[in-house]
N, CA, C and O atoms as a GROMACS GRO file, in nm:
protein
  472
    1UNK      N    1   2.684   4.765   6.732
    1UNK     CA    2   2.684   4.749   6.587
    1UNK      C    3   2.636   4.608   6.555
    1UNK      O    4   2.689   4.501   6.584
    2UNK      N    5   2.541   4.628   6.498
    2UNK     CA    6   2.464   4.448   6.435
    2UNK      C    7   2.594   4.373   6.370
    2UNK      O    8   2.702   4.425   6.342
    3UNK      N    9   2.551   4.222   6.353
    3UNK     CA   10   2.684   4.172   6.338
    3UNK      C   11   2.699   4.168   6.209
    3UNK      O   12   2.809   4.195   6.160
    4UNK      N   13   2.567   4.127   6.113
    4UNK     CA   14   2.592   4.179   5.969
    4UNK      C   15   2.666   4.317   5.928
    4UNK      O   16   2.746   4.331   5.836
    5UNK      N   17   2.627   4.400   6.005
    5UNK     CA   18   2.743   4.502   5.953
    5UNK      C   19   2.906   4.517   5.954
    5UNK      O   20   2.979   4.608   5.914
    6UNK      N   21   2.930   4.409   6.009
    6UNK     CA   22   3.090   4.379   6.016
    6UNK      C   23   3.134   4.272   5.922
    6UNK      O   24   3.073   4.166   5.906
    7UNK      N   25   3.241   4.305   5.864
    7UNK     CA   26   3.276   4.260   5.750
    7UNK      C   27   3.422   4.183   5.791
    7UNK      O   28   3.497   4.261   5.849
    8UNK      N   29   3.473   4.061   5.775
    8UNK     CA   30   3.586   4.031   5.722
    8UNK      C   31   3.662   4.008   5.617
    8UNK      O   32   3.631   3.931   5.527
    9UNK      N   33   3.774   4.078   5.621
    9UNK     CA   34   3.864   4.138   5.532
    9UNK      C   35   4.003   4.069   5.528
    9UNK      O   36   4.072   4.104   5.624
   10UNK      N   37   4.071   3.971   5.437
   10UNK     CA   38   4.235   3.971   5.387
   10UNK      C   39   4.248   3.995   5.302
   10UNK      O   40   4.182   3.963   5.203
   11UNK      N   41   4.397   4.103   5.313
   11UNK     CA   42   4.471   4.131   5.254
   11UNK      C   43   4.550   4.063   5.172
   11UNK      O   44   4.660   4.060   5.228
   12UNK      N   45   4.557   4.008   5.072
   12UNK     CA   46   4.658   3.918   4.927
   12UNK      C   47   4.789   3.981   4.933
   12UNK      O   48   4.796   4.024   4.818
   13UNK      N   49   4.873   4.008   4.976
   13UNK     CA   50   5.055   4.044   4.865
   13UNK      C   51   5.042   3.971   4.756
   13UNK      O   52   4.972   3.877   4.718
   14UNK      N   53   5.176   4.078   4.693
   14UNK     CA   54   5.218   4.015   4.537
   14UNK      C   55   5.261   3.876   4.561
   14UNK      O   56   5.248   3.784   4.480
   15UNK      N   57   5.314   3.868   4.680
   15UNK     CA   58   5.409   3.734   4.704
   15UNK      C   59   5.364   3.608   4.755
   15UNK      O   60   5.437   3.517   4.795
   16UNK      N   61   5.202   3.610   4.748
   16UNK     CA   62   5.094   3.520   4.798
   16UNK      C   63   5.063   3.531   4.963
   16UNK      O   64   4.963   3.469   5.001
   17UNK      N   65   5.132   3.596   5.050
   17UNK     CA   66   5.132   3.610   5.184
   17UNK      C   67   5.028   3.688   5.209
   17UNK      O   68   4.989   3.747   5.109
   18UNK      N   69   4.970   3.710   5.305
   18UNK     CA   70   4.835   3.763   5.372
   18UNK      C   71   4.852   3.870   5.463
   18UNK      O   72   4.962   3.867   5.519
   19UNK      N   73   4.771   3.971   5.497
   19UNK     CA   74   4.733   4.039   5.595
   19UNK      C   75   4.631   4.034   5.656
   19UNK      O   76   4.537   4.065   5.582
   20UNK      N   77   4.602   4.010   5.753
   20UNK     CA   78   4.471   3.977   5.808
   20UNK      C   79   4.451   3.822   5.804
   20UNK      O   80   4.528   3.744   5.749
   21UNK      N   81   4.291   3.778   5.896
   21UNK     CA   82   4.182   3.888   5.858
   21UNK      C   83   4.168   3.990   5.944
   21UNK      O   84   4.208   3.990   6.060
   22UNK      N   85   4.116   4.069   5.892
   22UNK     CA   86   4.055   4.150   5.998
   22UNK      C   87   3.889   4.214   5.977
   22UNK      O   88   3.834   4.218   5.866
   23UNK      N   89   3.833   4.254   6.086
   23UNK     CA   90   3.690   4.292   6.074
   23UNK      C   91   3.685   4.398   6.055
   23UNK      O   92   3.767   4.466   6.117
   24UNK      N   93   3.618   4.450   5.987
   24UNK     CA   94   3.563   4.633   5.968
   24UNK      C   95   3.400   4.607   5.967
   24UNK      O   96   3.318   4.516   5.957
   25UNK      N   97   3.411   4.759   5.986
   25UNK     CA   98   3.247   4.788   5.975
   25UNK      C   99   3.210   4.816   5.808
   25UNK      O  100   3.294   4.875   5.740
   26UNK      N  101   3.104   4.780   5.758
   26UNK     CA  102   3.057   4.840   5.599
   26UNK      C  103   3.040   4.962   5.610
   26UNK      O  104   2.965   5.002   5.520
   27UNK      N  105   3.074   5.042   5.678
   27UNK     CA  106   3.118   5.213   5.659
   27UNK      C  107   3.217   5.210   5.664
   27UNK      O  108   3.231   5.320   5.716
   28UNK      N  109   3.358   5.158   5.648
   28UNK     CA  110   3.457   5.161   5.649
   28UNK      C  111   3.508   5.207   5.518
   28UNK      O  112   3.462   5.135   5.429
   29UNK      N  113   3.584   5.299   5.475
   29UNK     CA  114   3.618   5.350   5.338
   29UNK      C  115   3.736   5.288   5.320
   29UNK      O  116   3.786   5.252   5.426
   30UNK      N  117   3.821   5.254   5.183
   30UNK     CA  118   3.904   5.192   5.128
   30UNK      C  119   4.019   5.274   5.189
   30UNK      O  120   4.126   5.232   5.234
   31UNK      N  121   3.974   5.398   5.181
   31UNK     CA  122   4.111   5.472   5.226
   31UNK      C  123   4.114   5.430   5.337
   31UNK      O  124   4.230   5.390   5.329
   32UNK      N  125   4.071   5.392   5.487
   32UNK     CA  126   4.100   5.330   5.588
   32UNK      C  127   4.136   5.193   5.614
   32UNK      O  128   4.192   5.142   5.711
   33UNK      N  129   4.076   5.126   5.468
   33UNK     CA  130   4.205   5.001   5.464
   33UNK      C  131   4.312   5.008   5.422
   33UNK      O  132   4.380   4.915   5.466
   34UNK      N  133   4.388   5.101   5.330
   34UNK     CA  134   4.472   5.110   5.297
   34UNK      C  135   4.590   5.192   5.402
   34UNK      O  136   4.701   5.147   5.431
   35UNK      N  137   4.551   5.276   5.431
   35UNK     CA  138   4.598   5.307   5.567
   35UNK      C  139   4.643   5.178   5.667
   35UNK      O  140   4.764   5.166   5.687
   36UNK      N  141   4.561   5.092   5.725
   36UNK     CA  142   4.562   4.971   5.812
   36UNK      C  143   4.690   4.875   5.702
   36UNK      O  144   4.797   4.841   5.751
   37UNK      N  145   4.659   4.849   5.576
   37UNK     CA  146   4.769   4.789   5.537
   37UNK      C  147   4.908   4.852   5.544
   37UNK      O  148   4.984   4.773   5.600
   38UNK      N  149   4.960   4.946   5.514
   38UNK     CA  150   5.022   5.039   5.531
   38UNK      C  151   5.102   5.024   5.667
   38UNK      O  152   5.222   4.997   5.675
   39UNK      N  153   5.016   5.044   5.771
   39UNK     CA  154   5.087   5.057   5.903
   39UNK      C  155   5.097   4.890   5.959
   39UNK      O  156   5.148   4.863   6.068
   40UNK      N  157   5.042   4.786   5.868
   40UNK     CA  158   5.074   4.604   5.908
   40UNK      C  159   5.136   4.561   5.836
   40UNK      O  160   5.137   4.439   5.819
   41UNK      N  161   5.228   4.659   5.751
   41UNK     CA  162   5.254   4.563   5.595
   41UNK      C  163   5.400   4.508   5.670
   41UNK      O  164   5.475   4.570   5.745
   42UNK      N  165   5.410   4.370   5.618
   42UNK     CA  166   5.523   4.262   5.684
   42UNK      C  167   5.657   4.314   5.680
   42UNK      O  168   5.684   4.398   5.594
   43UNK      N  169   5.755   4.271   5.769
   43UNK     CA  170   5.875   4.352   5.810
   43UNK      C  171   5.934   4.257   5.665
   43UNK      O  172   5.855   4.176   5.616
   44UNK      N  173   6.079   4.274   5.600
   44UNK     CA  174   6.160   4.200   5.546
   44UNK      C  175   6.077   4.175   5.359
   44UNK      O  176   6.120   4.085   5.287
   45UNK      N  177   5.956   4.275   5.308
   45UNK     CA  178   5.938   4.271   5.179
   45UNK      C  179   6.031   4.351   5.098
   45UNK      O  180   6.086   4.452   5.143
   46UNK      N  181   6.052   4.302   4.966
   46UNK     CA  182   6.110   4.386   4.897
   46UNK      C  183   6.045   4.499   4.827
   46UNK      O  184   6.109   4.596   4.786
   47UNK      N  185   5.903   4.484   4.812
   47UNK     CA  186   5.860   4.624   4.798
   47UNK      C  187   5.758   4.681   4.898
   47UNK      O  188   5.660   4.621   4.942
   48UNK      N  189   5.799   4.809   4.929
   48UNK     CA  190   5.748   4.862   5.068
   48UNK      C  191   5.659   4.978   5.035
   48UNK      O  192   5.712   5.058   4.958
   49UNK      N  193   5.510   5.012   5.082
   49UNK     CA  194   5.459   5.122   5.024
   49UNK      C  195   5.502   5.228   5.094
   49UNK      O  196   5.512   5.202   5.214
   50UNK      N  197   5.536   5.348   5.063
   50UNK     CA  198   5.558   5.448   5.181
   50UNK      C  199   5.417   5.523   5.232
   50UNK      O  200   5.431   5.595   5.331
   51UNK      N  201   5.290   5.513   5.176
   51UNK     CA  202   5.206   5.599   5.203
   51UNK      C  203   5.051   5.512   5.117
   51UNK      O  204   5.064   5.440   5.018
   52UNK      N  205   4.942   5.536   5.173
   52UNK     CA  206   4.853   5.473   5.104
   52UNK      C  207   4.795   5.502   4.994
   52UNK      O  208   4.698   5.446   4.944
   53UNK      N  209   4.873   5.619   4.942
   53UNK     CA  210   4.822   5.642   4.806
   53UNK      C  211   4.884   5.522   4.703
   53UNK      O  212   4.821   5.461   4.617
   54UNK      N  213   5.016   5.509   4.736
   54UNK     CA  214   5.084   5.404   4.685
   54UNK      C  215   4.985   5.245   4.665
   54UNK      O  216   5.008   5.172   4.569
   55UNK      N  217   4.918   5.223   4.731
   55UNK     CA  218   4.860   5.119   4.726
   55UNK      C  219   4.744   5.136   4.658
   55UNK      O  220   4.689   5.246   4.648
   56UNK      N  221   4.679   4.976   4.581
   56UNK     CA  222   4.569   4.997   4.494
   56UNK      C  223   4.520   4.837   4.545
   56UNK      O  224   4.593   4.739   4.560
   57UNK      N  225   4.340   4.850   4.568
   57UNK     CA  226   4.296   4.747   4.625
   57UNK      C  227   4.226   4.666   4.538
   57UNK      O  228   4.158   4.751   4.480
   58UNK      N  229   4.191   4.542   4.482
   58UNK     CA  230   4.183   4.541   4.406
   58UNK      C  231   4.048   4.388   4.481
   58UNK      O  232   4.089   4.300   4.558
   59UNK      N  233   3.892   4.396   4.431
   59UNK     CA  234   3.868   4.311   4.469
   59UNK      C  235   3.771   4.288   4.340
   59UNK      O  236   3.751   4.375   4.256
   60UNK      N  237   3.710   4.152   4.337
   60UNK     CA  238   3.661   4.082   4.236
   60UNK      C  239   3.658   4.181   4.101
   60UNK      O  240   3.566   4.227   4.034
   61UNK      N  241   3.794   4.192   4.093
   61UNK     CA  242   3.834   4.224   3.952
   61UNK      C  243   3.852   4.389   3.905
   61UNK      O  244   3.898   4.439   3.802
   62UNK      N  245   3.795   4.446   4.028
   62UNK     CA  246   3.823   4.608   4.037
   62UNK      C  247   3.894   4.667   4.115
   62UNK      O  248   3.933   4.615   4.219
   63UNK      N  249   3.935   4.829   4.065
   63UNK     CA  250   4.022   4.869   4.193
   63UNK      C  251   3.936   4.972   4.224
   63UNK      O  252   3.866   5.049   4.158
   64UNK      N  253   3.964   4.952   4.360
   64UNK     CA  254   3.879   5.025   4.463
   64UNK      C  255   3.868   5.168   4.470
   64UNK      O  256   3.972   5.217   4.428
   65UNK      N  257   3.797   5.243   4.501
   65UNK     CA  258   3.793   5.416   4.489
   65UNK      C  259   3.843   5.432   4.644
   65UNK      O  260   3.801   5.356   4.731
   66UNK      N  261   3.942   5.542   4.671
   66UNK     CA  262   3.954   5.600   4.853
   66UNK      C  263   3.762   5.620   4.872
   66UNK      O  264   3.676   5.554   4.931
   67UNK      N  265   3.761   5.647   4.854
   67UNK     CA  266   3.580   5.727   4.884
   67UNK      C  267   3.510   5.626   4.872
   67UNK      O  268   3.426   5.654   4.957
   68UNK      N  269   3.477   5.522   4.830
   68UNK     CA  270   3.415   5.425   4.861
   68UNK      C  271   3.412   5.344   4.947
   68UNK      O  272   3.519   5.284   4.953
   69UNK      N  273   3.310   5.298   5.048
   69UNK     CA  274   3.278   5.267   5.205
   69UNK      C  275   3.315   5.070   5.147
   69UNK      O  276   3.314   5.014   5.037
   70UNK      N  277   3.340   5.031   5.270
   70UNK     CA  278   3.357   4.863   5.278
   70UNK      C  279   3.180   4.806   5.179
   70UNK      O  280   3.187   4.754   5.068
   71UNK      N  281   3.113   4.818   5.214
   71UNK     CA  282   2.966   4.802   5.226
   71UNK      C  283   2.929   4.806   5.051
   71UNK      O  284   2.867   4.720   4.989
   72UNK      N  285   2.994   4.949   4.991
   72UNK     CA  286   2.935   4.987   4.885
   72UNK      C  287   3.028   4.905   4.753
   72UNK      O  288   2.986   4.896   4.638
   73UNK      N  289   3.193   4.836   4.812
   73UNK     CA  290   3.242   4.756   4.760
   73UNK      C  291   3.209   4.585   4.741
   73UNK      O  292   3.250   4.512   4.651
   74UNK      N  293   3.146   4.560   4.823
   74UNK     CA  294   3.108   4.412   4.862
   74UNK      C  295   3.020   4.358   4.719
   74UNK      O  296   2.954   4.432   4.645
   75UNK      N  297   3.036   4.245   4.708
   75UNK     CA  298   2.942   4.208   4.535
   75UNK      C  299   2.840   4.117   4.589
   75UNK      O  300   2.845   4.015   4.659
   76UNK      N  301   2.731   4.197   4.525
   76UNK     CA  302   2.632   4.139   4.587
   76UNK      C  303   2.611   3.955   4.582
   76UNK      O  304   2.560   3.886   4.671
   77UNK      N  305   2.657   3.918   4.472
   77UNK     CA  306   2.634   3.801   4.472
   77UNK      C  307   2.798   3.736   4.516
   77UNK      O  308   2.891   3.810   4.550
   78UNK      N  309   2.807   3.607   4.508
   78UNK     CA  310   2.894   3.502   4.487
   78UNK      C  311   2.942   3.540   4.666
   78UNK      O  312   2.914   3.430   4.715
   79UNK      N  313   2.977   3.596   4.744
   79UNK     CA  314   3.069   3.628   4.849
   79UNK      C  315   2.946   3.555   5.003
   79UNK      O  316   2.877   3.640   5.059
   80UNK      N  317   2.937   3.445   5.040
   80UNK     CA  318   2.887   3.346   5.153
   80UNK      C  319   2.904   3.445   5.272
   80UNK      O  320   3.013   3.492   5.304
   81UNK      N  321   2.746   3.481   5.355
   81UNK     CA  322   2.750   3.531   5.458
   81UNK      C  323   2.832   3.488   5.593
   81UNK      O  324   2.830   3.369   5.625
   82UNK      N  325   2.892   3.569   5.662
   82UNK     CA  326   3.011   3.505   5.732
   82UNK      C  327   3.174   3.463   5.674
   82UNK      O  328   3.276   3.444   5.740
   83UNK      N  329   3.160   3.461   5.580
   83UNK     CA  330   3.320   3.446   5.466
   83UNK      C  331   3.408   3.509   5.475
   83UNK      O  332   3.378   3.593   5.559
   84UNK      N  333   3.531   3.530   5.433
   84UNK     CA  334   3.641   3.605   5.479
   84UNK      C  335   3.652   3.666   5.329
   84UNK      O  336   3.679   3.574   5.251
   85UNK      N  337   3.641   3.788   5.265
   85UNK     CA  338   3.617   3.842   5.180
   85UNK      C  339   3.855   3.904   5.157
   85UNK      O  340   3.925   3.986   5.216
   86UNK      N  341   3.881   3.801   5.040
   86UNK     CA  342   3.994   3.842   5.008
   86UNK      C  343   4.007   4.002   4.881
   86UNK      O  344   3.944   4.039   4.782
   87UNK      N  345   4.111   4.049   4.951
   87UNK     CA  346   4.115   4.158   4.821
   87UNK      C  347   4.245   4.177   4.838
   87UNK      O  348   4.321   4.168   4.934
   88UNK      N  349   4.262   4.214   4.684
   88UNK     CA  350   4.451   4.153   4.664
   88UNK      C  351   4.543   4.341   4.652
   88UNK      O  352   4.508   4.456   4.623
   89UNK      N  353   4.633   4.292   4.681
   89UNK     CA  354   4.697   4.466   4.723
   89UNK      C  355   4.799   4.466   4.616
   89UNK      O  356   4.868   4.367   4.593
   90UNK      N  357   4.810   4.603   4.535
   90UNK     CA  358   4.946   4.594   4.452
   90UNK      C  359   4.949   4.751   4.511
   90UNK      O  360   4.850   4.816   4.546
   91UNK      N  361   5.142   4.811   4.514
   91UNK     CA  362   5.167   4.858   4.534
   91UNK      C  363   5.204   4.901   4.390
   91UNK      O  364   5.202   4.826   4.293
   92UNK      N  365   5.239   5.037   4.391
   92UNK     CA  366   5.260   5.160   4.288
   92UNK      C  367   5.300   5.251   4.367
   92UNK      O  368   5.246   5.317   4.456
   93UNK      N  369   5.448   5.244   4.301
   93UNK     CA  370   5.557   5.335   4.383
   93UNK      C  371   5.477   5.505   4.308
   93UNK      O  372   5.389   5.478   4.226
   94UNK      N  373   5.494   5.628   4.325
   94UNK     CA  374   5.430   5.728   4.265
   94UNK      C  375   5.552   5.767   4.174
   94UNK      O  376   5.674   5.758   4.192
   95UNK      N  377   5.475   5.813   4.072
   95UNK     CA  378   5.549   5.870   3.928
   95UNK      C  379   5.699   5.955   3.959
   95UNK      O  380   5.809   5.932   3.908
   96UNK      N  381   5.670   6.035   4.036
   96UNK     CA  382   5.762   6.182   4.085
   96UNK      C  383   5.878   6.081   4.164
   96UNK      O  384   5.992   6.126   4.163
   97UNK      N  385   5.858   5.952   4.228
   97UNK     CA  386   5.927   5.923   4.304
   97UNK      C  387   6.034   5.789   4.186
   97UNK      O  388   6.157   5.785   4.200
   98UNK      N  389   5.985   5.722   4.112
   98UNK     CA  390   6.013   5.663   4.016
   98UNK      C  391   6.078   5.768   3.888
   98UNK      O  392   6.146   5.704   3.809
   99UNK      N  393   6.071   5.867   3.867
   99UNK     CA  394   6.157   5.953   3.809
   99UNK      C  395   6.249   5.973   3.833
   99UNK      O  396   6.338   5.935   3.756
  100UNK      N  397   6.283   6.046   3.953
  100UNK     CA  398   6.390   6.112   4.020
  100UNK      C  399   6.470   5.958   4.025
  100UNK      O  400   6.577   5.960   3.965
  101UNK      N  401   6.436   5.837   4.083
  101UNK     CA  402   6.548   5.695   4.128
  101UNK      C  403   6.594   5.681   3.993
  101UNK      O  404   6.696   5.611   3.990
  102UNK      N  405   6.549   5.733   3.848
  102UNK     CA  406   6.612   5.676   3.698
  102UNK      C  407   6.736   5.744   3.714
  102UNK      O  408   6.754   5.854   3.766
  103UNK      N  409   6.821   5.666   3.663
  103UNK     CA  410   6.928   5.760   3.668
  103UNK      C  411   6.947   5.811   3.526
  103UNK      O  412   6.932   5.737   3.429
  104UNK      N  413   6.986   5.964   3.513
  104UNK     CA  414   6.994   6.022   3.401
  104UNK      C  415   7.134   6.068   3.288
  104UNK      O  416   7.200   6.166   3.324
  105UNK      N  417   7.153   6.034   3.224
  105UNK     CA  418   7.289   6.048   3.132
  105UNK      C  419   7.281   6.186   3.076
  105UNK      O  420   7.221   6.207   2.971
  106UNK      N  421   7.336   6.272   3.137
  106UNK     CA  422   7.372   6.397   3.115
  106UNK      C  423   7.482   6.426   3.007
  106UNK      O  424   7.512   6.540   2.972
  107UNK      N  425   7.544   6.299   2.951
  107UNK     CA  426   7.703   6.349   2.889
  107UNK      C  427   7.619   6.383   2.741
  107UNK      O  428   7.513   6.347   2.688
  108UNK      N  429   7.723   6.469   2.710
  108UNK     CA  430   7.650   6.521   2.574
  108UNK      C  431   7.687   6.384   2.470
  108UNK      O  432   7.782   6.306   2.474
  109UNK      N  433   7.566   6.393   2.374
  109UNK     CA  434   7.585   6.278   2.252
  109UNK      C  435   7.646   6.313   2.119
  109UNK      O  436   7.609   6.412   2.056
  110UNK      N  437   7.705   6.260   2.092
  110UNK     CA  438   7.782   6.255   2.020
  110UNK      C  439   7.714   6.248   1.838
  110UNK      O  440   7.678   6.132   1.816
  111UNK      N  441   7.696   6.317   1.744
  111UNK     CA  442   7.653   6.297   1.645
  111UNK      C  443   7.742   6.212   1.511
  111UNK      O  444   7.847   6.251   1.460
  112UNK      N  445   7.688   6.123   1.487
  112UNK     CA  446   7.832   6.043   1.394
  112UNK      C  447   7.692   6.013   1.273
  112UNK      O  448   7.587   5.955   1.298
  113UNK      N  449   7.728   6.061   1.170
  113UNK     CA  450   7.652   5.968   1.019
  113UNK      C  451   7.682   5.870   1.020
  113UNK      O  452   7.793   5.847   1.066
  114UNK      N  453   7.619   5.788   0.984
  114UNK     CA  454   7.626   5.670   0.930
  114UNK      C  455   7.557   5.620   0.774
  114UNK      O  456   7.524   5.507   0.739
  115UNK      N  457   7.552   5.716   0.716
  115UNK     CA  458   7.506   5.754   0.569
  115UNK      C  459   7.610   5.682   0.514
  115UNK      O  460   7.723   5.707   0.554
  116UNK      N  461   7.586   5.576   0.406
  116UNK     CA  462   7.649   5.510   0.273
  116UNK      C  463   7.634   5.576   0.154
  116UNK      O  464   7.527   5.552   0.097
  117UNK      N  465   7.681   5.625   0.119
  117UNK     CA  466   7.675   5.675  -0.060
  117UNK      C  467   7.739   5.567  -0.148
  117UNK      O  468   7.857   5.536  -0.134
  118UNK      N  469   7.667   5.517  -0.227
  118UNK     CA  470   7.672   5.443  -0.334
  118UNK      C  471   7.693   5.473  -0.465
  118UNK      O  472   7.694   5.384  -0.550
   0.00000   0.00000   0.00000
């Protein structure tokens, strides 16, 4: 593999801490970084992704598509050949899973007026 086609890659946390770097190839799809973060993400965070859908990649100002290759994300300008290309990670717990943890008040409510007649 030519060496231009290998890319270096860190990972940003919310908490300023890093993953990586690491090298990929520019056929590398987002969904296979997210995966790789996923299975490196640091022991002792308080928020933990369970799965890489949970995660959203986010580089010079966009978030990344699964289906889009390393290569087809890269901006053509501003990013120095040889550079360590940062892209920042936020996690997003999923909807279904953030529902169910609310806790829900089942007791029946109580109807009281509060109408003044004057």
């Amino acid at each position: 593999m030519p060496e231009e086609d290998l890319v270096d890659i860190k990972f940003r946390l919310y908490d300023g801490s890093d993953i990586g770097p690491f090298r990929y190839s520019s056929a590398a799809t987002v969904d296979m970084l997210k995966q790789r973060i996923v299975s490196d993400w640091p022991r002792g965070k308080t928020v933990v992704p369970k799965s890489a859908n949970e995660v959203k990649l986010i580089n010079s100002g966009k978030i990344l598509e699964n289906n889009k290759t390393v290569g087809q994300c890269k901006v053509p300008f501003g990013e120095i050949a040889g550079s360590i290309i940062i892209m920042h990670v936020v996690v997003q717990p999923s909807l279904a899973k953030t529902k169910a943890e609310k806790k829900v008040d089942d007791s029946p409510k109580k109807v009281v007026c509060s109408c003044s007649i004057l």
